[in-house]
C-alpha positions in Angstrom: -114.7 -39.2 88.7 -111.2 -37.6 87.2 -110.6 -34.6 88.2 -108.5 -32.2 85.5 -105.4 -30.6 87.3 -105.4 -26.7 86.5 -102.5 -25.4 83.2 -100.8 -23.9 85.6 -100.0 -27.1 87.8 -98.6 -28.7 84.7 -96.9 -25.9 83.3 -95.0 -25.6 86.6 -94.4 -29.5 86.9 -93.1 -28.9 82.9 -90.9 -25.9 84.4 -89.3 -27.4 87.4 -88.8 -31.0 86.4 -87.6 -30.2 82.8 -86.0 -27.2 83.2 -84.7 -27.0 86.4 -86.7 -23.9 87.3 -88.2 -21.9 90.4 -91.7 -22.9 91.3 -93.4 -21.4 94.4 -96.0 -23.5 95.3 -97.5 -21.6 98.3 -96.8 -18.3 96.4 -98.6 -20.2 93.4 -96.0 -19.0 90.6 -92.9 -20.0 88.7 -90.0 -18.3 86.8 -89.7 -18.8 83.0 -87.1 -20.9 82.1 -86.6 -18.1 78.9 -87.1 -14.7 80.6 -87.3 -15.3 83.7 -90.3 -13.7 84.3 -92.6 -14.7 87.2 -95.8 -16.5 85.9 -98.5 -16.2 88.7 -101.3 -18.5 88.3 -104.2 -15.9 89.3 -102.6 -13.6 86.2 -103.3 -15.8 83.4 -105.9 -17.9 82.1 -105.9 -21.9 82.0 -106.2 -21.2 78.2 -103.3 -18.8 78.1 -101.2 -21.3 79.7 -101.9 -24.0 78.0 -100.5 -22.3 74.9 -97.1 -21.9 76.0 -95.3 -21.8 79.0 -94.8 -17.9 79.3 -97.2 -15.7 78.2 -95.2 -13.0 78.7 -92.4 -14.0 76.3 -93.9 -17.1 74.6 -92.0 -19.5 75.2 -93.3 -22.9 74.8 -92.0 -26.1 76.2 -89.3 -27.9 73.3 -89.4 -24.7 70.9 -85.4 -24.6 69.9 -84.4 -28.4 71.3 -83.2 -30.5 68.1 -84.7 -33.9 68.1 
């Protein structure tokens, strides 16, 4: 049985490894790497997060990176 890890596990993963951001995993939230802006887990839904990173500002994860 595979069990799915929740959008806001991997956004935060996304957030701290790629970015070099703030996740607080007891606290269950992370800053945005664009506006800074606390993402709490029990504030969004897995769908909102797994459209973009910050549903606040929208950022989503490689928008502005050149290839």
């Amino acid at each position: 049985m595979v069990k799915m890890r929740p959008m806001w596990e991997i956004n935060a993963e996304i957030v701290s490894d790629v970015y070099g951001g703030y996740v607080d995993w007891d606290e269950r939230f992370y800053n945005c790497p664009e506006c800074d802006e606390p993402i709490y887990e029990c504030d969004w839904s897995p769908a909102e997060l797994k459209e973009c990173i910050c549903p606040i500002c929208g950022f989503v994860e490689g928008e502005g990176e050149e290839d």
